[in-house]
N, C-alpha and C positions, 0 to 999 in steps of 0.2 A: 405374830405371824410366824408361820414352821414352814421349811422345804420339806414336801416329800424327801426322806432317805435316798428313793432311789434315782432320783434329780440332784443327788447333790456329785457336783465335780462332771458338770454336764455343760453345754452350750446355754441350755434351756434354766440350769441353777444362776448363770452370769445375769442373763437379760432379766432374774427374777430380782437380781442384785444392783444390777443396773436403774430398773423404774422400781423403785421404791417406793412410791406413790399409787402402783396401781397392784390389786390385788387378783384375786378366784382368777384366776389363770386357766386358759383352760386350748384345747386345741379343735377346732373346729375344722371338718370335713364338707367339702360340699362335690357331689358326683354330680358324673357328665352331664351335661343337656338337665342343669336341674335349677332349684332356686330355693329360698328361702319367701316366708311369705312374705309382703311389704308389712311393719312393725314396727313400733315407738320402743324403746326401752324405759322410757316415760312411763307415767301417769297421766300422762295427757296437759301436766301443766305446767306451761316452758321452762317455770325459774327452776325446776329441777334437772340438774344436769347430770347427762349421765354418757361421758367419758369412756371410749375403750382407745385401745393400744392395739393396734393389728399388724401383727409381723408375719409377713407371707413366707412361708416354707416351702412351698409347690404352689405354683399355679402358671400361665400363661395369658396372651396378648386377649383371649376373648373369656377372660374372666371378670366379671366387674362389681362394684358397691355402688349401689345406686341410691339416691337419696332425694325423695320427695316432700313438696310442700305440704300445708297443713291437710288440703283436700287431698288424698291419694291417687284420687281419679284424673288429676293435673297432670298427666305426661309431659305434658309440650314445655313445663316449667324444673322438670327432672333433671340431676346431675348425673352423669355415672364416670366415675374413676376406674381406673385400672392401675391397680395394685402391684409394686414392679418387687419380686421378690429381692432382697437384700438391704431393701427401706426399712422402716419404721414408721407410721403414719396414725396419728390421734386422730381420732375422729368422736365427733357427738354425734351420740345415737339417742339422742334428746326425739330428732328428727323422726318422721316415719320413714323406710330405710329396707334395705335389701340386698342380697348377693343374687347375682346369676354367674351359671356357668353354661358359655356356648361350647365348651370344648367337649371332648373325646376321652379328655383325663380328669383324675379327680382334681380338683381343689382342695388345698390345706395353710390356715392362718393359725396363729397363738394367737389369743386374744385374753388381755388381762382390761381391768374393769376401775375403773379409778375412783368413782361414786357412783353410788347406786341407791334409791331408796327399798331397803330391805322389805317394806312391807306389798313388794311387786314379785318377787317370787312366790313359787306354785309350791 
């Protein structure tokens, strides 16, 4: 594994140094009044887990990660967290799963990836 050059001697080279365990780092945006679709990072079959690491850099009180049962269409059985910036918080995205943002501002997490089965990227 390499740091970008221009990460190194950053905040963002430490936390790379810190979780060690988890890698493809990456920073993810979500604008106002928006969402991500509901999604598995799966394959659809449980015993594969697939781990991220989400460190909130911006966001606020009506920002959330929601996370649904097997059926999507399950609302009433739905979690949703709010993500308090200056945490760190693991999450399986085994799950079918989601971001919303009710706010006004953008949304912004680092998300690094701990296992993943490769043959699920595009």
């Amino acid at each position: 594994r390499e740091i970008n050059k221009d990460l190194i001697g950053t905040s963002i080279e430490k936390l790379i140094k810190k979780y060690k365990n988890f890698y493809r780092w990456r920073l993810m945006k979500l604008d106002p009044r928006s969402n991500y679709s509901i999604h598995s990072d799966g394959v659809g079959i449980e015993e594969i887990l697939n781990a991220r690491i989400h460190v909130p850099v911006k966001t606020n009180d009506d920002c959330y990660l929601g996370f649904f049962d097997k059926n999507r269409a399950d609302l009433l059985n739905a979690e949703f967290y709010n993500l308090k910036k200056g945490n760190v918080y693991l999450c399986n995205t085994t799950r079918y799963h989601s971001a919303i943002n009710f706010s006004e501002e953008t949304r912004w997490h680092i998300v690094g990836v701990s296992y993943e089965d490769s043959t699920n990227w595009a």
